[in-house]
Backbone bond lengths (Angstrom), bond angles and torsions (degrees), N, CA, C in turn:
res aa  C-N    CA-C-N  psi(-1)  N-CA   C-N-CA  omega(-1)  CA-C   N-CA-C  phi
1 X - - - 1.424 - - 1.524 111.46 -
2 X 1.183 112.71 52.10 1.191 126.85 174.25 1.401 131.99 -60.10
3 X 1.434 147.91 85.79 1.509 124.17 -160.72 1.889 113.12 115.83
4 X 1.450 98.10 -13.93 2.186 108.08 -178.21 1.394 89.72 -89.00
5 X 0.933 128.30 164.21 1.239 167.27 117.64 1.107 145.14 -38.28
6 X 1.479 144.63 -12.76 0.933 131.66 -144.81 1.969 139.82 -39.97
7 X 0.918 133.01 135.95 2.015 111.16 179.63 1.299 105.54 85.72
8 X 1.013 131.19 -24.13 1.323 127.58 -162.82 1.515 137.04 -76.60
9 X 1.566 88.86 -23.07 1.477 110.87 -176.96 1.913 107.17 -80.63
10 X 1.139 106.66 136.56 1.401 112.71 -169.35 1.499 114.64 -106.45
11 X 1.150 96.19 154.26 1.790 91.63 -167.73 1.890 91.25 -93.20
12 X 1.384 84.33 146.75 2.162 105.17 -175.41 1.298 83.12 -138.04
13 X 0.725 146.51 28.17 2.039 125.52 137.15 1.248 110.78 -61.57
14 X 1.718 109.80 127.92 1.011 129.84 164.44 1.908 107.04 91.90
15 X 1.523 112.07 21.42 1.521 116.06 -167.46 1.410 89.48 -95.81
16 X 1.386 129.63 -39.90 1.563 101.95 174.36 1.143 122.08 -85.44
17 X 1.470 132.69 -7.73 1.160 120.01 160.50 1.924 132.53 -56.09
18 X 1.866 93.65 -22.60 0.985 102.50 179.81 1.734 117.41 -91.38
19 X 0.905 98.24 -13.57 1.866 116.50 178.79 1.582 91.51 -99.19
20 X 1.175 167.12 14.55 1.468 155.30 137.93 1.767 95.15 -86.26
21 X 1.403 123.63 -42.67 1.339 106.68 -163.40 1.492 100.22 -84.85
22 X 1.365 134.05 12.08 1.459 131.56 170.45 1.692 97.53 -91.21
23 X 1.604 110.21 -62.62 1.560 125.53 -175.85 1.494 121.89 -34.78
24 X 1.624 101.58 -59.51 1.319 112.96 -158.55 1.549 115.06 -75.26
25 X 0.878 141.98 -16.16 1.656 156.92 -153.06 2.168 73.22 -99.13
26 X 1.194 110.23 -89.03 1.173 106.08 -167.85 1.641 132.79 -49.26
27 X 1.515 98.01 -21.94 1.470 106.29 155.32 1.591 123.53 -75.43
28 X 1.113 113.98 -32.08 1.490 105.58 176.21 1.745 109.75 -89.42
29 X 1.319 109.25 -2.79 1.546 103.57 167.95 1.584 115.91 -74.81
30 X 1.882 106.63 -25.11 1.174 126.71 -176.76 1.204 107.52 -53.32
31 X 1.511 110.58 -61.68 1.725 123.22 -159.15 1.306 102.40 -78.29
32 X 1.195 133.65 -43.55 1.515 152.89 -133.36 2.260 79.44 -85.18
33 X 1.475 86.80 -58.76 1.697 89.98 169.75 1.519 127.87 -43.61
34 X 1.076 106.46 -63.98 1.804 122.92 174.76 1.408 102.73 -56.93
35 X 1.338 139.32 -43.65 1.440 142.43 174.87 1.781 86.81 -43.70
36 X 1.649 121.64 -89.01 0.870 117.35 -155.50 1.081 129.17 -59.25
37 X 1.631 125.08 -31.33 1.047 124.88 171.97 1.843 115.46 -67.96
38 X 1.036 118.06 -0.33 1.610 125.20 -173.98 1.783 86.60 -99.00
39 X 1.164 116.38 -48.70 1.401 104.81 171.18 0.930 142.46 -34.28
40 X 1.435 102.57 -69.87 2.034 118.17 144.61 1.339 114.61 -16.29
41 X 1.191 93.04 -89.37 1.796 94.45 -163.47 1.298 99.05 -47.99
42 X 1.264 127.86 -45.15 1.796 121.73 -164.09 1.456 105.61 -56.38
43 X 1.577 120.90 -41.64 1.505 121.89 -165.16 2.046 89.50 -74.06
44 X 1.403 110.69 -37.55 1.761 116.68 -158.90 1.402 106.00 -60.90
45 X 1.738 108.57 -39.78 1.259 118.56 163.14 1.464 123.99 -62.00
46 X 1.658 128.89 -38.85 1.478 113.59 165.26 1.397 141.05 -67.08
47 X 1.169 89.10 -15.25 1.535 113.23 173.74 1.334 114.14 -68.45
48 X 1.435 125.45 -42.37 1.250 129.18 -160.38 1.146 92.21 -90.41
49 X 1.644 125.20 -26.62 1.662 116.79 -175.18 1.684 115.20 -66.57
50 X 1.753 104.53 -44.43 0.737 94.56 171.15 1.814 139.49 -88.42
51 X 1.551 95.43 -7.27 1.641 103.71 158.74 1.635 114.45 -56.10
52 X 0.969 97.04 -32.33 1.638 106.22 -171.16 1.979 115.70 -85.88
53 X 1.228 111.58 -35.01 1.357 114.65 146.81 1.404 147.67 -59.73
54 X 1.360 95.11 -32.30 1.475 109.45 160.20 1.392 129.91 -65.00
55 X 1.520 101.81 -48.64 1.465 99.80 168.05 1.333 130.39 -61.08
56 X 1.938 122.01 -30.97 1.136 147.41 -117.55 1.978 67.12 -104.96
57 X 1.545 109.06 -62.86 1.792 114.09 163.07 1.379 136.57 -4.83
58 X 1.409 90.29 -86.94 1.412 112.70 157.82 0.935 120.94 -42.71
59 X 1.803 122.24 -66.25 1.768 114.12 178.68 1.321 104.62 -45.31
60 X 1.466 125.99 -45.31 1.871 117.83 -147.51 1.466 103.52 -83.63
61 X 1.713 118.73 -41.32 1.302 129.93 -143.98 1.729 76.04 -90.91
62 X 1.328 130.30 -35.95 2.109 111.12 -175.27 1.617 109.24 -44.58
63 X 1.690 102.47 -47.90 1.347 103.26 -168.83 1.624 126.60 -73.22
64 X 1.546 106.41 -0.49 1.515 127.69 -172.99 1.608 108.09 -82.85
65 X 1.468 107.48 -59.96 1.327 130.76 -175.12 1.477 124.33 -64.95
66 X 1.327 130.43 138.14 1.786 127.09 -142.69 1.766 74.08 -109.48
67 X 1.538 100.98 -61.16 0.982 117.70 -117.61 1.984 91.48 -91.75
68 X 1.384 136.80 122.43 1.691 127.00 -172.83 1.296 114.54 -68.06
69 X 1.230 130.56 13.94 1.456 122.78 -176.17 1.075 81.04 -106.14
70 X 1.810 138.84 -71.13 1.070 149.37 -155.48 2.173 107.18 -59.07
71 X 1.335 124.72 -8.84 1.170 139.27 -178.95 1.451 105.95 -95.85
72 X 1.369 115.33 -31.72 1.470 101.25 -171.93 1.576 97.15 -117.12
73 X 1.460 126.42 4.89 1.518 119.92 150.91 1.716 108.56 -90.91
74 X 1.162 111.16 -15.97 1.411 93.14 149.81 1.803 139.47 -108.13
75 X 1.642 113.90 29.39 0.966 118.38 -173.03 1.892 88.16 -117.13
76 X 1.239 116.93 -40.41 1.498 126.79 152.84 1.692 118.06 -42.31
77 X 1.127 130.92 -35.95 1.297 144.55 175.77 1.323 112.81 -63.19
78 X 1.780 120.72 -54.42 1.048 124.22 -174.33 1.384 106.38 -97.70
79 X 1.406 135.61 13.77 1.185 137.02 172.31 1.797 93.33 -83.31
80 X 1.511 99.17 -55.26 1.990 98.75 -178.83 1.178 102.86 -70.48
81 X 1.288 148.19 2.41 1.515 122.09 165.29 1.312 114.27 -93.70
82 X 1.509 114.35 -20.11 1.181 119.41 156.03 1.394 122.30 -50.40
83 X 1.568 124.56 -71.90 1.290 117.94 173.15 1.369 113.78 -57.09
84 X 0.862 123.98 -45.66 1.633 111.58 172.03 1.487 121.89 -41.07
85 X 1.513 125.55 -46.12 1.152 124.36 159.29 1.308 117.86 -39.26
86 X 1.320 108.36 -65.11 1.696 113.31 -171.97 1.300 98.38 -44.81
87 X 1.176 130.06 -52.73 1.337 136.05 -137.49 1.866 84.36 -84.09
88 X 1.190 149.57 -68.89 1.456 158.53 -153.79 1.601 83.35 -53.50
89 X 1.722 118.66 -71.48 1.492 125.67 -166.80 2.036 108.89 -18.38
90 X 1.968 94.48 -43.82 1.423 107.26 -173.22 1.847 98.10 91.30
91 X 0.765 92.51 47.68 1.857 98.49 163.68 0.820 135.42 -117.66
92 X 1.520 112.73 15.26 1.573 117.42 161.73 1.640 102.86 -117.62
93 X 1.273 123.35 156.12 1.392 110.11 134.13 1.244 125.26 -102.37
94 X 1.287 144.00 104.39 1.422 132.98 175.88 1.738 122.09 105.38
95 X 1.697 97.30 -5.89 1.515 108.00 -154.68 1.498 118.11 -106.74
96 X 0.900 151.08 82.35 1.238 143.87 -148.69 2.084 101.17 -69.48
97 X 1.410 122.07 127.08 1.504 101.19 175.67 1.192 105.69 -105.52
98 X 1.348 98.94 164.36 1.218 129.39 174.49 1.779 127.40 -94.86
99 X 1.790 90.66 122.78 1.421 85.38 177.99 1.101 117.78 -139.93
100 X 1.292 145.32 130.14 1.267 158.01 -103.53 1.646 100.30 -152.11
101 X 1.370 108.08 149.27 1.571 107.76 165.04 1.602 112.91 -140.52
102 X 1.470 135.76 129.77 0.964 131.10 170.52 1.684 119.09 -112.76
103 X 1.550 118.10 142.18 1.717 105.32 -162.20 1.688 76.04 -124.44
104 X 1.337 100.93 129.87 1.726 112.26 157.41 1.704 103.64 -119.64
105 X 1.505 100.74 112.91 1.710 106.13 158.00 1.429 114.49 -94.10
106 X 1.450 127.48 125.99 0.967 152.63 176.96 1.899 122.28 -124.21
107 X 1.318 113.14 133.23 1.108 120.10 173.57 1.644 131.55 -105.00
108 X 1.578 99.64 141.16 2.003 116.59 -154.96 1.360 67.57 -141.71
109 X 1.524 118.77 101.43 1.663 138.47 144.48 1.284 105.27 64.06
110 X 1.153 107.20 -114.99 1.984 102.70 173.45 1.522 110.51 -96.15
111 X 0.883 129.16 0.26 1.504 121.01 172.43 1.491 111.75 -109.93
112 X 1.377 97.98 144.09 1.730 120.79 179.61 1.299 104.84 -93.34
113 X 1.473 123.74 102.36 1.634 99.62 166.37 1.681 104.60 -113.01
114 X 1.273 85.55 140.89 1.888 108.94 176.99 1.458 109.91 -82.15
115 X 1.727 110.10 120.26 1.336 116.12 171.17 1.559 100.79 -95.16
116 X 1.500 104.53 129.56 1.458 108.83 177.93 1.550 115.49 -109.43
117 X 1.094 153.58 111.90 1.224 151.12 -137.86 1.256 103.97 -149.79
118 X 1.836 123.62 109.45 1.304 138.84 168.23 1.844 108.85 -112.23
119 X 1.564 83.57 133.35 1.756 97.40 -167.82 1.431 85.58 -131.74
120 X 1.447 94.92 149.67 1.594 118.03 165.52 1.373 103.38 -150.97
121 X 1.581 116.28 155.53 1.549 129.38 -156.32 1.442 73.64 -147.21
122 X 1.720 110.85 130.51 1.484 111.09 143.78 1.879 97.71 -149.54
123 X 0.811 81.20 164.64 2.237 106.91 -157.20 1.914 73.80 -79.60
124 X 1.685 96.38 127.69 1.965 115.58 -175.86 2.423 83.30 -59.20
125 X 1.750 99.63 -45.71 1.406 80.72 -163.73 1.294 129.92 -61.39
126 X 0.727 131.57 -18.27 1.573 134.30 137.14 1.848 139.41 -9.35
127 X 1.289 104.61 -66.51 0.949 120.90 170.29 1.984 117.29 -95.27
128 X 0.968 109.56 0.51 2.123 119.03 -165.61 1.690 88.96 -132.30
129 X 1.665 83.14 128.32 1.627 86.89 137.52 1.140 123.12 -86.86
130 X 1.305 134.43 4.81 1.278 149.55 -146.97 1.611 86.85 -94.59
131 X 1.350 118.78 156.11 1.396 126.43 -153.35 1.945 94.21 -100.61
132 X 0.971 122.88 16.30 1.739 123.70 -162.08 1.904 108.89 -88.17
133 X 1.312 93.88 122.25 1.394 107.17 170.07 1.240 138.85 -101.74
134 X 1.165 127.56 132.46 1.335 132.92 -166.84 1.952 101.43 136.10
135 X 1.399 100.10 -157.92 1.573 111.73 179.78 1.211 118.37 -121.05
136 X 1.233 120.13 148.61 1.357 107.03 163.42 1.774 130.64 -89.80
137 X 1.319 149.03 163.50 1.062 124.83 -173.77 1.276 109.38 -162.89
138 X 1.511 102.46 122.59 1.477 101.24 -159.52 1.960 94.77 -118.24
139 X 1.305 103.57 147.52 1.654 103.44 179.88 1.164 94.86 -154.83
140 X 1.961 114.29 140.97 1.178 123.40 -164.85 1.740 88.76 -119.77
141 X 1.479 140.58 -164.13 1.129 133.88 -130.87 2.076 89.61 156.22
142 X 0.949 107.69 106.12 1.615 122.04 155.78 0.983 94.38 -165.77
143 X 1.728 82.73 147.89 1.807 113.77 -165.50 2.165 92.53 -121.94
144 X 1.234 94.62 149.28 1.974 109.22 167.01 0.792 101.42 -147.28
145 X 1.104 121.86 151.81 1.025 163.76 -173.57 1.689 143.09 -79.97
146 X 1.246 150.25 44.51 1.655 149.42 -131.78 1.440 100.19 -102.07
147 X 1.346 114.20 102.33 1.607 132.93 173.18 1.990 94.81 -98.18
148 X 1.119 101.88 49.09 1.623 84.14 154.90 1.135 113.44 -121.59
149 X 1.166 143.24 36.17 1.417 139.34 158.68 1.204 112.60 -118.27
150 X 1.588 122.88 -7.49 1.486 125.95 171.89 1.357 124.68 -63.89
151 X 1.279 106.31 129.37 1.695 131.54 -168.75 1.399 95.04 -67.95
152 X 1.506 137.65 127.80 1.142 135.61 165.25 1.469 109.68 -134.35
């Protein structure tokens, strides 16, 4: 009997139950992670779209409008479609944000160009389960251009 065994063979009942309850806790910390962090960026990315539309607004729609009531109900317009975006994305809980616009005209020889600058600040806890403190702050930046005083 050269080559048998006898006793030797070991009992494994119940070995994958014990290798899933090591695995699985750390696998669903895995995904559960990547969920949120895909969240983030997805909400970090709407924000900036719509930070960036708003301004893009404002710059185009100033140079449209004759009339100053009709300029700042439409610089007001694209300020709420802005927050409204944020707000649809789901990046607040509870928080209404804030978004702001600042216009600097400045002069380069005969042309005036208008810096239009939309900022929004909203608190990371809000939008993360992720434990991070501070704000986030997104600011968009288009410049136009006003050639009507140029000598030609």
């Amino acid at each position: 009997m050269v080559g048998t065994r006898i006793g030797t063979r070991t009992n494994r009942r119940g070995a994958a139950a014990v290798e899933f309850a090591l695995v699985c806790p750390l696998f669903l910390l895995l995904v559960i992670g990547m969920i949120a962090f895909g969240r983030v960026i997805m909400v970090r990315h709407v924000i900036q779209c719509a930070v960036s539309q708003a301004a893009r607004d404002i710059a185009v729609n100033d140079n449209r409008q004759e009339n100053p009531f009709d300029q700042n109900r439409s610089k007001q317009e694209a300020l709420d479609r802005a927050r409204e975006a944020i707000i649809k994305a789901g990046a607040l809980a509870g928080v209404k944000p804030t978004v702001a616009f600042k216009e600097v005209p400045r002069r380069l020889g005969s042309i005036t160009v208008i810096d239009t600058r939309v900022t929004t600040v909203i608190p990371y806890k809000t939008f993360s389960i992720f434990p991070i403190k501070g704000d986030y702050t997104e600011t968009s930046l288009w410049q136009t251009e006003n050639r009507e005083n140029c000598s030609r």
